[in-house]
N, C-alpha and C positions, 0 to 999 in steps of 0.2 A: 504494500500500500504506500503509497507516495500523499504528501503533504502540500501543497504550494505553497510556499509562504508569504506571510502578509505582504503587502502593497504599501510601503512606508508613503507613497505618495495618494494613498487612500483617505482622505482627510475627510471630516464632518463637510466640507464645502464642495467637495465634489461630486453630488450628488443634487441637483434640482429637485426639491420635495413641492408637489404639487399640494394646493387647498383644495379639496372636493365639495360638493356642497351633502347637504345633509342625505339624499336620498340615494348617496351614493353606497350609503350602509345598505340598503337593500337591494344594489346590484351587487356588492359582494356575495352576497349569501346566495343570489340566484346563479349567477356564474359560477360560485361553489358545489351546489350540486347538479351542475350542468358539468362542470368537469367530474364529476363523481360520476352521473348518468354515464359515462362514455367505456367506463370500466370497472363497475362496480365490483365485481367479483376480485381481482387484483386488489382493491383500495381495501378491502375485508380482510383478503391474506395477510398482507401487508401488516394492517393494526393488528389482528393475532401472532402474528412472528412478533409486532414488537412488542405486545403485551407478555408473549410467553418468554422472550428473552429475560425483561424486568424479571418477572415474578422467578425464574430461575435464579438472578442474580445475585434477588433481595433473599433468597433462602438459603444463599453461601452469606453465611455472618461475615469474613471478612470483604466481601464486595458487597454487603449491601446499601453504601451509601454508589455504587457506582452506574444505578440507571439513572439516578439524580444526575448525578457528572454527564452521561452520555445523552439526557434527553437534546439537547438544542443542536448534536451528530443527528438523533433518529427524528427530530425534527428538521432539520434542513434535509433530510432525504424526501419527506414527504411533500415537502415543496419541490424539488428537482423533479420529482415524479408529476408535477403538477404540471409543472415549466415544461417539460415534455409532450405532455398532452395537449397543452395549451398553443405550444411551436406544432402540434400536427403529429408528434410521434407516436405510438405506443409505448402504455404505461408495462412497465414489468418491474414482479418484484423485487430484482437488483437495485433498482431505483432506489430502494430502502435505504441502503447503506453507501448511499453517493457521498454523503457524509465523510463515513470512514477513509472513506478512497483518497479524496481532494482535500477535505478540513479538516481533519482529523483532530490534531493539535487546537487547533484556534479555535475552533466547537468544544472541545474539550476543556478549555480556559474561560468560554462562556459560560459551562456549565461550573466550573468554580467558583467564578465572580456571583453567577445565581443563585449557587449554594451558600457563600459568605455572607452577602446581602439578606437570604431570609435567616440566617443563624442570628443576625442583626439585629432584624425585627424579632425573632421569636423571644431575646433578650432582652429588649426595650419593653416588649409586654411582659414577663416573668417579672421584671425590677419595678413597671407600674402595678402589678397586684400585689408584690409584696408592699410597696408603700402605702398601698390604698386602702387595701384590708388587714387585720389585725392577725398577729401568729400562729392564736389559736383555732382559729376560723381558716386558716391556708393549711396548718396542720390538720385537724381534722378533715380538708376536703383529699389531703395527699393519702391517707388512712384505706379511703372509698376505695372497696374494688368493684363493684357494680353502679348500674346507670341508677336504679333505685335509690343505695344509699348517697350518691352524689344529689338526689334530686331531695333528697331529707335532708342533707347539711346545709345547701341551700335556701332550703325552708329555713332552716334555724339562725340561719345566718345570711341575714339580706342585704346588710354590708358586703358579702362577699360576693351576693352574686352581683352586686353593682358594682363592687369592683372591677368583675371581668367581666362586665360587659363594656363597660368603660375602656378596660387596659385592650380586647377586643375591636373596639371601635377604632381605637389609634392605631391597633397595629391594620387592619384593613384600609386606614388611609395611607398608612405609610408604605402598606403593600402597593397601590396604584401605581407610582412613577416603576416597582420593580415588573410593574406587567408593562408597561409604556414599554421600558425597556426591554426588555423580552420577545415583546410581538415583531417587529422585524428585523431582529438582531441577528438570528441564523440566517437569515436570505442575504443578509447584506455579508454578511462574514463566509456565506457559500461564494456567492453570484459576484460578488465585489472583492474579495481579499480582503476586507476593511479589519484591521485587528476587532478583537472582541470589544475591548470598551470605548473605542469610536463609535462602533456599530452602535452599543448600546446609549449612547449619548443621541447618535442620528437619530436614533428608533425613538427615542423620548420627544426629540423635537417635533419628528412626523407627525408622531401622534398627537402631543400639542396642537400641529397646525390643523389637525382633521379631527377636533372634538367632536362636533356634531354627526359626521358620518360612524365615528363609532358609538357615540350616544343611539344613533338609531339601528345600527349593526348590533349594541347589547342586549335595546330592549324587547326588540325581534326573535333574537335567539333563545331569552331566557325562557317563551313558551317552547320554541319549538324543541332544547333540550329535554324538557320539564315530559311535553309526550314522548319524546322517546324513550324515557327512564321508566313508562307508564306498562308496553306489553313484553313486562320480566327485564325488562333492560336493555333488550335486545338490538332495539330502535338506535343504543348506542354505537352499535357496530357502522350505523349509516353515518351520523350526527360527528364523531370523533373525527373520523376522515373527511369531515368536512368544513370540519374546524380549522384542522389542519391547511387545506384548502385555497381558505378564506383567508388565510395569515396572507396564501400567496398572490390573491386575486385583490387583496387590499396592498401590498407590499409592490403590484404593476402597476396600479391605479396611483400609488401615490408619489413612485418617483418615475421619474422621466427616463425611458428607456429608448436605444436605440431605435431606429425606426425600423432597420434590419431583422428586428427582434420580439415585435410586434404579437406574433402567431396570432390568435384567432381572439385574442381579445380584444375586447372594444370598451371606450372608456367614454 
């Protein structure tokens, strides 16, 4: 497997980031599974190879922080797959691990910087509940091993659960700028060479410029997840790879691509 390495001339400014207007969130999602429609059955394989990979990994104790490290590899595969489809090719499951092949390294560095950043937050909320709520109220809730007696201590102690919904509330704002980050950090570290935290810097600003197309790309999606989780779950097998998808069909749409490069998207 070979690596290319970064693009030291890959800078936050060399990339055109387009503003979309708002209803541009629901041409993602239609283009999303419109490149889904095209191969469905591959886009299936694909997320069970990468589900069954994880879940092997996560059951070797010593590797199981490393699907976390490799997600934004088996995420930029599913975008390449996309990009593929999208230029007119045939999607195959190789496609999955375009990643490995080309990014390897610099995906894998992504995926540290995202595992550092949520170690961050999950720290910033652990040190607001302990300030917030009192000793014996965090000790007795550490005690609980069931959902039950957690939902008794709580009762007892409504300090505590105000606590954590409080220390929960900040750490889910503070989680936003790491999803900003994240949503076109592997296409631009696949597709561009852009080191990891350029990438992640671009991807924040993008997504800055296009609040309102993801405003209506979230509040769209959040039913149509909601059915899918509805007959057994199963609906997820469509929804994920189409998530996925949509990272890429929003990631064409909002920077300025060659014209060369076009393929059958329309913006």
């Amino acid at each position: 497997m070979t690596d290319s390495p970064d693009d030291p001339n890959s800078t936050i400014d060399t990339l055109e980031i387009k503003q979309s207007n708002a209803m541009t969130g629901l041409h993602w999602i239609g283009l999303s599974f419109s490149l889904f429609g095209k191969s469905p059955s591959i886009w299936i394989v694909m997320l069970i190879i990468y589900f069954g990979i994880s879940y092997l990994l996560t059951s070797i104790p010593i590797l199981v922080l490393l699907p976390t490290l490799l997600a934004p590899a088996f995420n930029a595969g599913f975008m390449y797959g996309a990009k593929q489809l999208d230029s007119g090719n045939m999607l195959e499951i190789d496609h999955l691990f375009a990643g490995f092949k080309q990014r390897l390294r610099s995906l894998f560095r992504l995926g540290m910087l995202y595992f550092m950043a949520n170690l961050i937050i999950i720290a910033v909320v652990s040190i607001l509940i302990e300030s917030l709520a009192d000793e014996a109220s965090i000790a007795a809730m550490s005690q609980a091993t069931t959902t039950l007696e957690l939902e008794q201590i709580l009762v007892k102690h409504p300090d505590l659960l105000a606590a954590l919904l409080e220390a929960l509330m900040i750490g889910f704002v503070l989680s936003i700028p790491l999803v900003m980050a994240s949503w076109f950090a592997p296409a631009l570290v696949m597709f561009h060479k852009m080191t990891p935290a350029k990438a992640m810097l671009l991807s924040i600003k993008a997504c800055n410029k296009n609040m309102l197309p993801f405003l209506v790309y979230g509040v769209l999606m959040i039913p149509i997840i909601l059915l899918a989780v509805l007959p057994l779950g199963l609906g997820l097998l469509i929804i994920i790879p189409v998530i996925f998808i949509s990272q890429y069909c929003s990631y064409k749409a909002t920077f300025n691509q060659p014209q060369t490069d076009q393929g059958v998207f329309l913006v």
